[in-house]
C-alpha positions as CSV (number, residue, x, y, z in Angstrom):
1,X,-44.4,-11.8,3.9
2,X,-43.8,-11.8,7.6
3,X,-43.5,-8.2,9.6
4,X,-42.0,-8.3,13.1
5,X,-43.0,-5.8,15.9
6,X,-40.7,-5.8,18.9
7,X,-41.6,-4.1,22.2
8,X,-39.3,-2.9,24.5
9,X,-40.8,-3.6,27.8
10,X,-43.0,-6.7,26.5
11,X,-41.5,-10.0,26.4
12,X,-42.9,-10.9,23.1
13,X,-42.9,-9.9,19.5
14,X,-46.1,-8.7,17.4
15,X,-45.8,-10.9,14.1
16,X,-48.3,-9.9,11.2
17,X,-48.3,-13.3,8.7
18,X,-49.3,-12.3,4.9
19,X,-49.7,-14.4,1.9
20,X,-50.7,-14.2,-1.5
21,X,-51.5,-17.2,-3.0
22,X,-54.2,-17.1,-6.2
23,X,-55.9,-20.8,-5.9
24,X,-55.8,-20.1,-2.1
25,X,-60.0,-20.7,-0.2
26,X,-58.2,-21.1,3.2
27,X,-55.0,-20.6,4.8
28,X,-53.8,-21.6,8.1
29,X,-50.6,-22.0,9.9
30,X,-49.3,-24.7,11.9
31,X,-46.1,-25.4,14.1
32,X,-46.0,-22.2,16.2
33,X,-45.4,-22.3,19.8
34,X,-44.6,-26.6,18.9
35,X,-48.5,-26.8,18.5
36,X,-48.9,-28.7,15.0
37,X,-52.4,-29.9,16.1
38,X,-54.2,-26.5,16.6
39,X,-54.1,-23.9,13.8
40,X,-54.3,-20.6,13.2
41,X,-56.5,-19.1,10.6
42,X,-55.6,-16.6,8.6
43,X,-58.3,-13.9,7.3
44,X,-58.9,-13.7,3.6
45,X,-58.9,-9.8,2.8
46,X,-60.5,-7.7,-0.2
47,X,-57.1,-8.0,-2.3
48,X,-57.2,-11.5,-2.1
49,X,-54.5,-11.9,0.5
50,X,-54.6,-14.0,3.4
51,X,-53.4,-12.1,6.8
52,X,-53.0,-12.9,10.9
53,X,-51.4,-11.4,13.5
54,X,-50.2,-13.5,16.5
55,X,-47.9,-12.5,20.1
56,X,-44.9,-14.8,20.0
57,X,-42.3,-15.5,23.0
58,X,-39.4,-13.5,22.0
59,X,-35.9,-15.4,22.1
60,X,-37.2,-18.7,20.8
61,X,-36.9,-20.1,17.2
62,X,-41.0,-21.0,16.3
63,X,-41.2,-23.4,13.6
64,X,-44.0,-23.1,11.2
65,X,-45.9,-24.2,7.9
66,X,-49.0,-22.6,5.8
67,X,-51.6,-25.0,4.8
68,X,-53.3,-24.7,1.8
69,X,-57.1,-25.3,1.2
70,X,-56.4,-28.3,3.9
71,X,-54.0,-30.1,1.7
72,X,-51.3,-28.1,0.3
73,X,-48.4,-27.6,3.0
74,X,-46.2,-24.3,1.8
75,X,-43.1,-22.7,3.8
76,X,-42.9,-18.9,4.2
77,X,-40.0,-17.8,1.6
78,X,-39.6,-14.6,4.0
79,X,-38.4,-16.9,7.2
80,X,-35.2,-16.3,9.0
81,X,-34.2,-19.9,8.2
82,X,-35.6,-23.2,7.0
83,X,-35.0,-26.4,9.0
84,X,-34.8,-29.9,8.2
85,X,-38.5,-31.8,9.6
86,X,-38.3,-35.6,10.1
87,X,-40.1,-36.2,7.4
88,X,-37.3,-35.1,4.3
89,X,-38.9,-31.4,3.8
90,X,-38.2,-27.9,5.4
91,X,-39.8,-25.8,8.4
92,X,-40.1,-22.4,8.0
93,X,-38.3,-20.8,11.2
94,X,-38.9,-17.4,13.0
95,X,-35.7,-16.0,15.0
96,X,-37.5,-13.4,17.8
């Protein structure tokens, strides 16, 4: 589930990343801002969900993947759209 928080005067957007995945030990997510090298690590919470929150430019499309205990790549079913990647899967894309 993604949740989108748009200031007026700000020229980003607040976006809270959550995912519930069962076999899940770690989550991270990859892509955003073009950075597919450095992650960000989402917090595991009581429930069992994973969670972040990160500022994003607004007016940019950020592409985007979760991965999965290091080795399981997973797209966010709640994206604005999925893209084409050059290697024959999907992005997930954010529209701010």
């Amino acid at each position: 589930m993604i949740q989108k928080t748009y200031f007026k005067t700000k020229d980003y957007c607040k976006v809270k990343f959550i995912l519930d995945i069962e076999h899940a030990e770690t989550v991270e997510i990859l892509g955003l801002n073009s950075d597919w090298q450095n992650s960000i690590v989402l917090s595991r919470k009581k429930d069992g969900t994973f969670s972040g929150d990160v500022s994003l430019p607004k007016n940019i499309k950020h592409e985007f993947k979760y991965l999965v205990n290091k080795t399981e790549w997973l797209n966010e079913p709640d994206a604005d759209i999925q893209q084409p990647n050059e290697f024959g899967g999907n992005n997930s894309v954010l529209v701010l």
